[in-house]
C-alpha positions as CSV (number, residue, x, y, z in Angstrom):
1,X,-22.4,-3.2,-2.1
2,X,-18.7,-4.2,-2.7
3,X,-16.1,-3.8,-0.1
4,X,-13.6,-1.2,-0.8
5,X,-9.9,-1.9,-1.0
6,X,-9.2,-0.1,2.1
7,X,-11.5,-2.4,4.3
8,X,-9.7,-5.5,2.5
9,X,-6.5,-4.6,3.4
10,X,-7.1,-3.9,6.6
11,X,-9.1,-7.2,7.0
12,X,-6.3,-8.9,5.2
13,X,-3.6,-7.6,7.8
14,X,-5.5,-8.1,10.8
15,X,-6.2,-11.9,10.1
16,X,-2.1,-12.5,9.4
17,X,-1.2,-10.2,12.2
18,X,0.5,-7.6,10.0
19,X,1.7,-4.3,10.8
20,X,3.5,-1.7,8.6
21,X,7.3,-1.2,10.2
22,X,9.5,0.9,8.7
23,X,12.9,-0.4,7.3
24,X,16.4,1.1,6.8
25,X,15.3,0.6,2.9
26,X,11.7,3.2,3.5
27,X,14.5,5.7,4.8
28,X,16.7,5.3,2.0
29,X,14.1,5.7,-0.7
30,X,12.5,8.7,1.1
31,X,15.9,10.6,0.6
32,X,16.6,9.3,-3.3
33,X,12.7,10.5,-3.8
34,X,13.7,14.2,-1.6
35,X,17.0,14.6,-3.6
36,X,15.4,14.1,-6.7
37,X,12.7,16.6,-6.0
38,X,10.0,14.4,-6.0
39,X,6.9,15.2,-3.9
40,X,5.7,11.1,-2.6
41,X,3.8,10.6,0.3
42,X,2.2,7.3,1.2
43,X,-0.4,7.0,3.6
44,X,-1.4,4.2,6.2
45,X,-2.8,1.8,3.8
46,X,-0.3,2.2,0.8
47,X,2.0,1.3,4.2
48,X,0.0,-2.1,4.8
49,X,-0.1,-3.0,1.2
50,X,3.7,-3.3,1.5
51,X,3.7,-4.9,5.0
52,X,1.7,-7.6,3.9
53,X,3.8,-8.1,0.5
54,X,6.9,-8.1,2.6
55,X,5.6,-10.6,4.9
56,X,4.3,-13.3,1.7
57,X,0.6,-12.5,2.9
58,X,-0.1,-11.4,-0.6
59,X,2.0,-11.7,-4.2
60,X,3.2,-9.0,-6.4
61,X,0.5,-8.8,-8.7
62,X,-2.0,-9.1,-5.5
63,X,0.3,-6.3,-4.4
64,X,-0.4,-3.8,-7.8
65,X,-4.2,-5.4,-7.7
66,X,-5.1,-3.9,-4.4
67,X,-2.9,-0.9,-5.0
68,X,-5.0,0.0,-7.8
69,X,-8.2,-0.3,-6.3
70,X,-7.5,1.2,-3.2
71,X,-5.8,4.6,-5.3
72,X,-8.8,4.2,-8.0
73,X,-11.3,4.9,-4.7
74,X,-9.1,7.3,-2.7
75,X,-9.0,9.5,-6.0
76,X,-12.6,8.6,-7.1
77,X,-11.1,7.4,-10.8
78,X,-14.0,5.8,-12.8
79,X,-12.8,3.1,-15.2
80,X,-13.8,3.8,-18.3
């Protein structure tokens, strides 16, 4: 059985020492998002996925990559 996205993150942040901290720049974009009525919530592992591209533990496209696969299994999306 493959190992989901979540576990690979989690695995990922644990063997660089990464942790999620919130920046002056989360707060900022929480208010544009609120003033523009949006509705976005992240959760703990959408969190780490941006620790560890903050930190150079993982590129860009790494960063969209596991992104993906982690929504695509919290959401139960089949690819067609």
């Amino acid at each position: 059985m493959k190992t989901s996205a979540r576990t690979q993150i989690f695995a990922l942040a644990k063997s660089r020492g990464i942790r999620y901290q919130r920046l002056a720049d989360d707060e900022l974009a929480e208010v544009v998002t609120r003033l523009s009525d949006d509705d976005v919530t992240t959760d703990d592992v959408e969190d780490l996925v941006v620790a560890l591209k903050r930190s150079g533990a993982i590129s860009g496209s790494e960063m969209v990559d596991l992104l993906g696969q982690y929504l695509n299994e919290k959401y139960h999306v089949r690819s067609v």
